[in-house]
N, C-alpha and C positions, 0 to 999 in steps of 0.2 A: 077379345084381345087381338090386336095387331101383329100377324106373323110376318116373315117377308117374304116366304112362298109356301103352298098347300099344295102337296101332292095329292088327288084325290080320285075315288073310286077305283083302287085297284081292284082287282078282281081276290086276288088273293095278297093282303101285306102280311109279310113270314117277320116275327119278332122272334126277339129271346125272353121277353118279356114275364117277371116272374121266376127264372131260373141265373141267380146272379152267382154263377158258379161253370166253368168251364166243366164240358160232358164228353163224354166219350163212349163208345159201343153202342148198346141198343138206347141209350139217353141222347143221342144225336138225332135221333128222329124224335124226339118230341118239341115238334116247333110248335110256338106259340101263332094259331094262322087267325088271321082279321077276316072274313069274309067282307067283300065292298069296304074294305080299309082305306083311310088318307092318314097322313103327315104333316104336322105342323112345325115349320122352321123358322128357325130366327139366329140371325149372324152365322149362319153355318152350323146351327148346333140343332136335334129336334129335340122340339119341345116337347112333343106329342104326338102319341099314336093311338087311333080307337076307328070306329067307322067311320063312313063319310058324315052319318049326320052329327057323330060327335065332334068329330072336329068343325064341319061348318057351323053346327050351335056354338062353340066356343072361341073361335078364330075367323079371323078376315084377314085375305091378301091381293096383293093387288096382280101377285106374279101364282098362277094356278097350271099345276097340269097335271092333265086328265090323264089317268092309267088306265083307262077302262079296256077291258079285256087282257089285263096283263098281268104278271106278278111281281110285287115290287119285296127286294129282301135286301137282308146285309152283304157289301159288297166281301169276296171272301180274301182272304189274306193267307199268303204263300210266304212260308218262314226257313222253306229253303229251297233257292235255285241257281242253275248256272246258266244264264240267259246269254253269257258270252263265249261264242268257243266257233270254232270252224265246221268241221265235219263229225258229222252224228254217229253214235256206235248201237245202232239195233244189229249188227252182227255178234255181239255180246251178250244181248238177250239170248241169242238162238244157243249162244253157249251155253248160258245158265241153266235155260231149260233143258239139256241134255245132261246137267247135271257138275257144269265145271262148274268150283268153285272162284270166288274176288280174287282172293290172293292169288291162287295159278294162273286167270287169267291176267291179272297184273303182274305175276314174276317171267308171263312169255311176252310182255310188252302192248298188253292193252292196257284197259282202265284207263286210270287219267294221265300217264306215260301216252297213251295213242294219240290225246290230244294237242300235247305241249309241242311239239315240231312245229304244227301247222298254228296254232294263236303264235307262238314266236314268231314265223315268219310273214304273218300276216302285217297291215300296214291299221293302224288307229281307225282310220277311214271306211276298211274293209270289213272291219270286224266292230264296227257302230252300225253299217248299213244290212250288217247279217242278223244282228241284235234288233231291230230297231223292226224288224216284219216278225219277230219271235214275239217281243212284248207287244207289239201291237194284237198278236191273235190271242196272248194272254189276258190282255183287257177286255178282246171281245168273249171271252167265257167267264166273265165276272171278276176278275181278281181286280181287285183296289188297291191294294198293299205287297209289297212283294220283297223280299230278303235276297239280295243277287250277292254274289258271291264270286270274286275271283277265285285263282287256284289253279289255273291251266300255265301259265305262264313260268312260273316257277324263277324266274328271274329277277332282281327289281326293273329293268328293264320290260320286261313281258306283261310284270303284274301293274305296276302302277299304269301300263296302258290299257288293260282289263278295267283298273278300277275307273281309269278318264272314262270312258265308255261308258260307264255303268251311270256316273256321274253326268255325263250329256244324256243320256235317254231318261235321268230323272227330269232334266230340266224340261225336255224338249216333249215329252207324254202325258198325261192325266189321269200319273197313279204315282203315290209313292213309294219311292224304291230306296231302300235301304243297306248302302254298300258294308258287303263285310267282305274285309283281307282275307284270304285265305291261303296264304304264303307257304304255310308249313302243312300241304295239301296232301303230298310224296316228297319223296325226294327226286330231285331230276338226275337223270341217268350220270349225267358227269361227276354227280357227289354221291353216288350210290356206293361209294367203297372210302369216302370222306365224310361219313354224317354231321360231325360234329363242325366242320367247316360251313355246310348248309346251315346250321345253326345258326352257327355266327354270323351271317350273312342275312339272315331272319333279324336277329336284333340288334344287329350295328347298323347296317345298311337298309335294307325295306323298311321295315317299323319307325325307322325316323324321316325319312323320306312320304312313305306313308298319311302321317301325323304333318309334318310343314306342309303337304300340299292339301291338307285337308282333306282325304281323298275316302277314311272307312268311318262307320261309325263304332262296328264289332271288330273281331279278332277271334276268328276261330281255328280250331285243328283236329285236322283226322287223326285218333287215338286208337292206334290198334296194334299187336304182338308186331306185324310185318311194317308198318310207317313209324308211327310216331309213340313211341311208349310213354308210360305214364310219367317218368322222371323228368324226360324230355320235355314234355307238353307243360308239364308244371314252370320247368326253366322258362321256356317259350311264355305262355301266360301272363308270369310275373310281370318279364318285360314288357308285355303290352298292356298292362296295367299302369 
């Protein structure tokens, strides 16, 4: 059969091969491994996977390449990140491991409170070209697929320029990234003693704005005793439904 490219002689091809069911704990490591494995493709989809002499006995292409000493797997997929933000909190780590807890360190003004100053005051430009060497080192450790996530913004203002961003580094990179709103992140400091104004500003304002510029695919929310309770997030949901 005529493929339209043959990957072949990897050294090691890692399938799932046989396990048509999502795994987790000590069931992650049983991969399915090809020794001297190829790949046969056609339109972007594979056709087939076995050794190299199974696929060269059953496939010809005219486009081949040779894996030899390599290991070829499935690209992996990141289902939550925040690849847009300004400046990084490993000072946060050092707290947790001393034993602060999220909440205290977010009710003294870290967590994602530390971030929103700096993406607000940043410029679209600034904060694509900061994004833009983060996913590119995310590619090079295999991730294919990626769930990016505003939420640092907290403004419609802030966040629809998180979500542009998110949206050029799909265009402009060779992985797909998958924008989810994340408006109702925190509350930002100004509506910290107004929640239910923050609300409304969630779904009068962002969420249609949002949606006309085509800008998320999801719509998520942090659900916890100290952000967003459950009654809230329900409210929130609906409307972005």
């Amino acid at each position: 059969m005529k493929a339209d490219l043959i990957i072949s002689n990897a050294k090691q091809l890692i399938t799932l091969k046989g396990v048509p069911k999502a795994r987790a704990g000590i069931e992650a490591d049983e991969l399915a491994i090809i020794d001297n494995g190829s790949i046969a493709v056609i339109n972007g989809n594979i056709l087939a996977v076995g050794t190299s002499k199974e696929i060269a006995d059953g496939f010809q292409a005219d486009n081949v390449i040779d894996a030899k000493g390599k290991v070829v797997m499935p690209g992996f997929v990141d289902p939550h990140t925040h690849p847009v933000f300004v400046n990084t909190r490993e000072n946060e780590f050092e707290m947790r491991v001393k034993g602060q807890t999220y909440v205290a360190i977010s009710k003294s003004g870290g967590g994602i409170r530390s971030s929103i100053k700096s993406v607000r005051e940043s410029t679209e430009e600034e904060l694509y070209e900061l994004s833009l060497k983060r996913v590119k080192r995310i590619i090079s450790n295999g991730t294919t697929t990626l769930e990016a996530k505003s939420g640092y913004g907290l403004s419609t203002e802030s966040e629809l320029k998180m979500l542009k961003v998110i949206n050029r580094l799909s265009k402009k990179l060779p992985i797909d990234i998958i924008p989810t709103f994340l408006g109702a992140h925190e509350f930002p400091p100004e509506y910290k003693d107004n929640r239910d104004e923050y609300i409304r500003i969630l779904k009068e304002e962002m969420m249609p704005k949002v949606k006309e510029l085509d800008l998320a695919v999801y719509c998520d929310i942090f659900t916890e005793d100290h952000v967003f309770n459950i009654q809230q997030s329900e409210d929130i949901l609906k409307r972005a439904m």
